[in-house]
PDB file of N, H, CA, C and O in Angstrom:
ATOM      1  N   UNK A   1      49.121 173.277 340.396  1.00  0.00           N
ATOM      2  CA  UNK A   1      48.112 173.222 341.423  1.00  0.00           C
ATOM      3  C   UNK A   1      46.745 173.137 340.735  1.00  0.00           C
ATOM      4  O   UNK A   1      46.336 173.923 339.880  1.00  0.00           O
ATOM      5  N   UNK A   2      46.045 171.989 341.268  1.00  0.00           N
ATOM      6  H   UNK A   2      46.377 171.350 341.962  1.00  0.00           H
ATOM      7  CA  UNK A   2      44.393 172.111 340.569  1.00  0.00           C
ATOM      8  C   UNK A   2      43.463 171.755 341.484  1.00  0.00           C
ATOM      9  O   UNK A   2      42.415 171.272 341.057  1.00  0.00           O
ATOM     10  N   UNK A   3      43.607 171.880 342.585  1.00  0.00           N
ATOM     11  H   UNK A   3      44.459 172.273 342.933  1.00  0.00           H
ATOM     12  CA  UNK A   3      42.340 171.877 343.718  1.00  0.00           C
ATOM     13  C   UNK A   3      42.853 172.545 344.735  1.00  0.00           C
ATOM     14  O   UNK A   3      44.070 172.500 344.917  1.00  0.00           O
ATOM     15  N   UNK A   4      41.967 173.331 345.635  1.00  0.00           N
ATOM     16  H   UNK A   4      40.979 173.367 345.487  1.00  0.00           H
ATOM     17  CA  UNK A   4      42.044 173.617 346.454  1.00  0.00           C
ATOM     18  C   UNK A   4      42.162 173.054 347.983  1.00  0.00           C
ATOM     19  O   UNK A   4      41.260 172.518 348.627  1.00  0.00           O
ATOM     20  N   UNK A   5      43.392 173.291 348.364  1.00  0.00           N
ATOM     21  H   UNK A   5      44.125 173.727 347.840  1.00  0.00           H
ATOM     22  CA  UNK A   5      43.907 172.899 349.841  1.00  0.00           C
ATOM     23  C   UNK A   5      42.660 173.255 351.114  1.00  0.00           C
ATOM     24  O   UNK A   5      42.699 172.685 352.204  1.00  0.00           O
ATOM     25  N   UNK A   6      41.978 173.906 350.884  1.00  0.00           N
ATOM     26  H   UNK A   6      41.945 174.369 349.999  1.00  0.00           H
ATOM     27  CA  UNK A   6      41.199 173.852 351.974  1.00  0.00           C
ATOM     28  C   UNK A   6      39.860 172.881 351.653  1.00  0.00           C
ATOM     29  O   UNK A   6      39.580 172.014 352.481  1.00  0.00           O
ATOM     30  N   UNK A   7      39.193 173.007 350.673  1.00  0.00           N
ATOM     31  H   UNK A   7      39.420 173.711 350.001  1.00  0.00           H
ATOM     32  CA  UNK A   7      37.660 172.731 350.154  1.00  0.00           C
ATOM     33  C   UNK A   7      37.897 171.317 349.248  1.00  0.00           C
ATOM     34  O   UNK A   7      37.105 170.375 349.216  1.00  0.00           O
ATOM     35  N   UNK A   8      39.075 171.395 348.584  1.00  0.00           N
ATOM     36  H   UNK A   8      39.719 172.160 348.610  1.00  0.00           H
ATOM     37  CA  UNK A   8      39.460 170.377 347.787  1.00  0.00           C
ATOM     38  C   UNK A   8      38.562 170.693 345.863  1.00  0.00           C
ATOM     39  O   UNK A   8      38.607 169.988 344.855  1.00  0.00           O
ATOM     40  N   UNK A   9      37.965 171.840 346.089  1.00  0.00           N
ATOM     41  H   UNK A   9      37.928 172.412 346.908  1.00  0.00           H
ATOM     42  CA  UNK A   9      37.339 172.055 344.472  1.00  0.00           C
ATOM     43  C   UNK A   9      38.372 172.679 343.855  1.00  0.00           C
ATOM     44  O   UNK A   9      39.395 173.136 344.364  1.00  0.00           O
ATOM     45  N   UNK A  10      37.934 172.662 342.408  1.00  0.00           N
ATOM     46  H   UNK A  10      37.103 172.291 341.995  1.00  0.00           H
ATOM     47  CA  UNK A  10      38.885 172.851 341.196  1.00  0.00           C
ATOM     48  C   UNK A  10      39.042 174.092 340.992  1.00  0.00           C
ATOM     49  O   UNK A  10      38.011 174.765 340.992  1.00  0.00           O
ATOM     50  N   UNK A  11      40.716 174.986 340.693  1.00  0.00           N
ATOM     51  H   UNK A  11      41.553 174.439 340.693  1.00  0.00           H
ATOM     52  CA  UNK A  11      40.926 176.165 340.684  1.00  0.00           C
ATOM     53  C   UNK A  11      41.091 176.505 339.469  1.00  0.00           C
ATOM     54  O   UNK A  11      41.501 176.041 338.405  1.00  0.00           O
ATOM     55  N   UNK A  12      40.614 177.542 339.955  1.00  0.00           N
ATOM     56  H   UNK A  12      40.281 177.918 340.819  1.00  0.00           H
ATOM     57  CA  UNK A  12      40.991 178.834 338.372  1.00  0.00           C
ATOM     58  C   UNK A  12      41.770 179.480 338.066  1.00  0.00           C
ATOM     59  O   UNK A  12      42.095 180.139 339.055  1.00  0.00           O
ATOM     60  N   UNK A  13      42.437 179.788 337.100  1.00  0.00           N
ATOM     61  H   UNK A  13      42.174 179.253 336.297  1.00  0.00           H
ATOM     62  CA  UNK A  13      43.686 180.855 336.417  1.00  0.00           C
ATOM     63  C   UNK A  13      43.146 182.166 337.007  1.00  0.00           C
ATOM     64  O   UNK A  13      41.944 182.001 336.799  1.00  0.00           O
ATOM     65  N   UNK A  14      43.214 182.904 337.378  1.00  0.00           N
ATOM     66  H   UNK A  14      44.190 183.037 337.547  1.00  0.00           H
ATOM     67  CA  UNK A  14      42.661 184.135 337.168  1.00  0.00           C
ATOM     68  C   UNK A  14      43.694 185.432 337.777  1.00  0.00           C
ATOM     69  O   UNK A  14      44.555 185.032 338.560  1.00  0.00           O
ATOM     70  N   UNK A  15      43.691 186.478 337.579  1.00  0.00           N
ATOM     71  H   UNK A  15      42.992 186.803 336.942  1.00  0.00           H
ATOM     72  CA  UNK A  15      44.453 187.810 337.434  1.00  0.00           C
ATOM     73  C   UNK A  15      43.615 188.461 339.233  1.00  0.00           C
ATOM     74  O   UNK A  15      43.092 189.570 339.125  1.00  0.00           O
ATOM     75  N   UNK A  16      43.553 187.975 340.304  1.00  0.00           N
ATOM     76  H   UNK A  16      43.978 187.074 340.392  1.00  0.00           H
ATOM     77  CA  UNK A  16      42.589 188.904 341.288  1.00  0.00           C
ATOM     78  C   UNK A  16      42.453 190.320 341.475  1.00  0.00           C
ATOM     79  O   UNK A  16      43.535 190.873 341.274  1.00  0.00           O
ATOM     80  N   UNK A  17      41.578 191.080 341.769  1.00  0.00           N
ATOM     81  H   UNK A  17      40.699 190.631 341.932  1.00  0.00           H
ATOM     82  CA  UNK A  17      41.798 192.326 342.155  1.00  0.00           C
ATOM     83  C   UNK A  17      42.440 193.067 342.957  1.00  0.00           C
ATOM     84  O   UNK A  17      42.606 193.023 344.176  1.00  0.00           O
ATOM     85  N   UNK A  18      42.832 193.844 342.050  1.00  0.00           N
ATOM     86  H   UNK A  18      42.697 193.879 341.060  1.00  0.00           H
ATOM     87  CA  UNK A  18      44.176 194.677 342.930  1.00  0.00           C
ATOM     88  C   UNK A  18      45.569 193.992 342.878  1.00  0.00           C
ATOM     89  O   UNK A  18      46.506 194.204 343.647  1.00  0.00           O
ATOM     90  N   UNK A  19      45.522 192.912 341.558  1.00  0.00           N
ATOM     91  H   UNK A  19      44.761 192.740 340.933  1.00  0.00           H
ATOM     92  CA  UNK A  19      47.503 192.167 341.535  1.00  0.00           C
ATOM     93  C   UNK A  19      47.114 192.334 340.138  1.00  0.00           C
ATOM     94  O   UNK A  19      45.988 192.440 339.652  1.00  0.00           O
ATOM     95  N   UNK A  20      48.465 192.339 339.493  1.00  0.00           N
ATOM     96  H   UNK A  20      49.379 192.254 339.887  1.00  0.00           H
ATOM     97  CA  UNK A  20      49.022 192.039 338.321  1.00  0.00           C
ATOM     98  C   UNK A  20      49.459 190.572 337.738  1.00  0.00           C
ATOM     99  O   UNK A  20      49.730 190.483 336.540  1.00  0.00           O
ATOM    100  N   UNK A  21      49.510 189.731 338.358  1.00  0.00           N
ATOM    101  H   UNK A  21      49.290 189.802 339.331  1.00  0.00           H
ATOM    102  CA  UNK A  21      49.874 188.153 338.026  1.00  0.00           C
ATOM    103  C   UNK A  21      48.567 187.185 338.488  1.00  0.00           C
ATOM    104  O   UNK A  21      48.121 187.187 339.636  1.00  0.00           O
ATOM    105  N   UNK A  22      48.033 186.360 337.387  1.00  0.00           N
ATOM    106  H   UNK A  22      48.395 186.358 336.454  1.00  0.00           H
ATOM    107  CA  UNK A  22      47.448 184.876 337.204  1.00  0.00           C
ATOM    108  C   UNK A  22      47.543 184.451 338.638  1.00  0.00           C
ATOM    109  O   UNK A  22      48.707 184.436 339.037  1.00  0.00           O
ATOM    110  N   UNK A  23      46.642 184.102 339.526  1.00  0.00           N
ATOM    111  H   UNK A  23      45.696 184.114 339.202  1.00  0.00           H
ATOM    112  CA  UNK A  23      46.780 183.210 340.498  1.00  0.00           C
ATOM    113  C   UNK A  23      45.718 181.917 340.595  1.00  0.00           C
ATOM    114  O   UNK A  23      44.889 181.736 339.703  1.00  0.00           O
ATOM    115  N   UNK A  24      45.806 181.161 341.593  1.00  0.00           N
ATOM    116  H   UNK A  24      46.480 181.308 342.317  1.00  0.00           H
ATOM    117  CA  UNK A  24      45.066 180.193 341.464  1.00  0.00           C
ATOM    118  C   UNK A  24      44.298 180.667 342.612  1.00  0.00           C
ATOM    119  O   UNK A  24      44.584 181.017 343.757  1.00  0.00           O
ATOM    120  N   UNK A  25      42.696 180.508 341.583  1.00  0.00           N
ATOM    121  H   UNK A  25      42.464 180.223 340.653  1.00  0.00           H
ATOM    122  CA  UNK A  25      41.529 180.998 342.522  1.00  0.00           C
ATOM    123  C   UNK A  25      40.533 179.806 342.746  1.00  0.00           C
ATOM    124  O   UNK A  25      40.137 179.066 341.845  1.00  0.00           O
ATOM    125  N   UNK A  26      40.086 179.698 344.432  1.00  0.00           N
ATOM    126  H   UNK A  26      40.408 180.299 345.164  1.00  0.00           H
ATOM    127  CA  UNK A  26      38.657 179.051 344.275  1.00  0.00           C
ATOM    128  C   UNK A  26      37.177 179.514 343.760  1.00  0.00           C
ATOM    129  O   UNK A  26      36.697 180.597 344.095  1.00  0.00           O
ATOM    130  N   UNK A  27      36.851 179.064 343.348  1.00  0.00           N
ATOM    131  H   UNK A  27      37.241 178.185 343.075  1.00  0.00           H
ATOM    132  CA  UNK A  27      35.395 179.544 342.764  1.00  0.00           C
ATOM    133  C   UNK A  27      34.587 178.980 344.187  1.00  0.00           C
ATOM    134  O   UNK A  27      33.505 179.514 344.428  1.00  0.00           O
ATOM    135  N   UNK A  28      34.939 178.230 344.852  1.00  0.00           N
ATOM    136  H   UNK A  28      35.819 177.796 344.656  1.00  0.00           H
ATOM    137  CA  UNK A  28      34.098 177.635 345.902  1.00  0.00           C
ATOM    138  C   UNK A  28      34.091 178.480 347.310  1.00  0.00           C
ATOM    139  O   UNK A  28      33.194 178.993 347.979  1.00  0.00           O
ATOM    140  N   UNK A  29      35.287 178.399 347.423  1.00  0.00           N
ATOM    141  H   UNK A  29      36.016 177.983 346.880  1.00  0.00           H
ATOM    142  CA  UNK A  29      35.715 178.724 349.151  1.00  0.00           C
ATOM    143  C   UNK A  29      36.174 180.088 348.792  1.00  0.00           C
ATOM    144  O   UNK A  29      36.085 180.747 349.828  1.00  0.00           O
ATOM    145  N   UNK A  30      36.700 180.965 347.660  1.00  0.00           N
ATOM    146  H   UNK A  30      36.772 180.429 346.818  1.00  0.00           H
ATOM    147  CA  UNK A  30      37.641 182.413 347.710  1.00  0.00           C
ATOM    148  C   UNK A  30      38.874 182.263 347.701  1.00  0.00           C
ATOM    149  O   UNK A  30      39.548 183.274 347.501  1.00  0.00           O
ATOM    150  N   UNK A  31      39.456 181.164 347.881  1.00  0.00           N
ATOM    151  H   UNK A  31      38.908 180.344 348.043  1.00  0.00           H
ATOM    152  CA  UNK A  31      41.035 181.032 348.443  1.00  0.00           C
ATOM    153  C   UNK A  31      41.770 181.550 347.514  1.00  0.00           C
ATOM    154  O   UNK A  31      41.421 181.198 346.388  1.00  0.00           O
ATOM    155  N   UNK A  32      42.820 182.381 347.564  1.00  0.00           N
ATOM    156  H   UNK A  32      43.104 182.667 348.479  1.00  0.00           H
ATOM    157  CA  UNK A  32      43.617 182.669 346.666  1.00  0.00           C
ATOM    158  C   UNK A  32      44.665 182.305 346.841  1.00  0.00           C
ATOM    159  O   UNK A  32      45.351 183.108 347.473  1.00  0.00           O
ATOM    160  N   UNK A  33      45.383 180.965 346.417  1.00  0.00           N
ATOM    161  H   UNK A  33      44.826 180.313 345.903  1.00  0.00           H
ATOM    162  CA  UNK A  33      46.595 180.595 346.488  1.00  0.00           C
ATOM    163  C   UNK A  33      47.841 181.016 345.556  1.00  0.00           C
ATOM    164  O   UNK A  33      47.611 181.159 344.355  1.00  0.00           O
ATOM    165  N   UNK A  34      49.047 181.208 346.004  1.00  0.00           N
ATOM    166  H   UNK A  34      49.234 181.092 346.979  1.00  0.00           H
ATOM    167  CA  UNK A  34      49.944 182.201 346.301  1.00  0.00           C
ATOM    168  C   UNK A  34      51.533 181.010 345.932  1.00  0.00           C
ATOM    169  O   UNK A  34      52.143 180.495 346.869  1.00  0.00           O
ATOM    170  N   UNK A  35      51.840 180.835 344.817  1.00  0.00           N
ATOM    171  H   UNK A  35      51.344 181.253 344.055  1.00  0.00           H
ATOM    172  CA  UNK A  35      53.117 180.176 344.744  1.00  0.00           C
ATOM    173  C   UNK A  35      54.432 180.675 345.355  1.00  0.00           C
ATOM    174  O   UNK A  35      55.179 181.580 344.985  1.00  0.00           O
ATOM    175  N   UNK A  36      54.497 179.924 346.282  1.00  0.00           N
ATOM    176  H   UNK A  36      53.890 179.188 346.582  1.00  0.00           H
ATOM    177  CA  UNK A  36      55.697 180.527 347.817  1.00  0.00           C
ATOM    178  C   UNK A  36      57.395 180.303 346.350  1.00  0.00           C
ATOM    179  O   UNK A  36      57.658 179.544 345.418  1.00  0.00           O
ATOM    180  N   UNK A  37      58.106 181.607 347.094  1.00  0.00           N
ATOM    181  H   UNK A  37      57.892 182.224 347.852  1.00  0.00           H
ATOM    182  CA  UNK A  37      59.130 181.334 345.720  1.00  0.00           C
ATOM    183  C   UNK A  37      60.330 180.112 346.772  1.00  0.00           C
ATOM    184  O   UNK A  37      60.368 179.924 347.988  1.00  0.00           O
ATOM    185  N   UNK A  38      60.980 179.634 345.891  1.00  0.00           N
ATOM    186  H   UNK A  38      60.949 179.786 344.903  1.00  0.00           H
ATOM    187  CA  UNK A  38      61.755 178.341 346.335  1.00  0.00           C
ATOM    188  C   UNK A  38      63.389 179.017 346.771  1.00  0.00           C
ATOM    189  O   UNK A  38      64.018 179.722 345.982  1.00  0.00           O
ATOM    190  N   UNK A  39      63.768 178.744 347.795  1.00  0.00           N
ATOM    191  H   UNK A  39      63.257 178.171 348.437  1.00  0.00           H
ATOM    192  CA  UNK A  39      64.961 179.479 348.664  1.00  0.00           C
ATOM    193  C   UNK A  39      66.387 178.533 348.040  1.00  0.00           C
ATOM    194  O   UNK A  39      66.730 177.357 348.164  1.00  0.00           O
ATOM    195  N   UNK A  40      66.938 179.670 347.368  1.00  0.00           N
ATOM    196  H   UNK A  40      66.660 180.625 347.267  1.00  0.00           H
ATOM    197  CA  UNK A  40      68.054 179.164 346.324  1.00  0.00           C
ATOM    198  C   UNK A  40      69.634 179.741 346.804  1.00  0.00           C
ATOM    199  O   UNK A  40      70.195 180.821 346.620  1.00  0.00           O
ATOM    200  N   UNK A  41      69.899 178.935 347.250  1.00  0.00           N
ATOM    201  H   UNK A  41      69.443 178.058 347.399  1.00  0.00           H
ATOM    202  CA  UNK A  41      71.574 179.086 348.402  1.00  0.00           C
ATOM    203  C   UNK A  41      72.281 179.321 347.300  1.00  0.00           C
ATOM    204  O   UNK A  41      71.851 178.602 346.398  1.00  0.00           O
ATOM    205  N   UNK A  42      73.737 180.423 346.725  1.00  0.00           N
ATOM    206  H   UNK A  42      74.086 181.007 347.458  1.00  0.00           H
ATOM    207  CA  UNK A  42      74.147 180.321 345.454  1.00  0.00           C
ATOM    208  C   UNK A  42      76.048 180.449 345.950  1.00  0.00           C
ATOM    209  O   UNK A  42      76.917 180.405 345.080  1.00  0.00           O
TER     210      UNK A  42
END
């Protein structure tokens, strides 16, 4: 992921406050996007 779905500007690596894992942040809009996990039938 390298732009943001709402604003369309370029995201950042970053750790947010209050999580433990790298997410993709806007520097523009705030958005903190969130990698949905993928549904694995076994």
């Amino acid at each position: 992921m390298n732009f943001c779905s709402k604003c369309g500007a370029k995201l950042a690596l970053r750790v947010p406050p209050g999580d433990s894992l790298p997410r993709h942040i806007c520097d523009n809009c705030g958005t903190i996007h969130y990698r949905n996990p993928l549904v694995v039938v076994g």
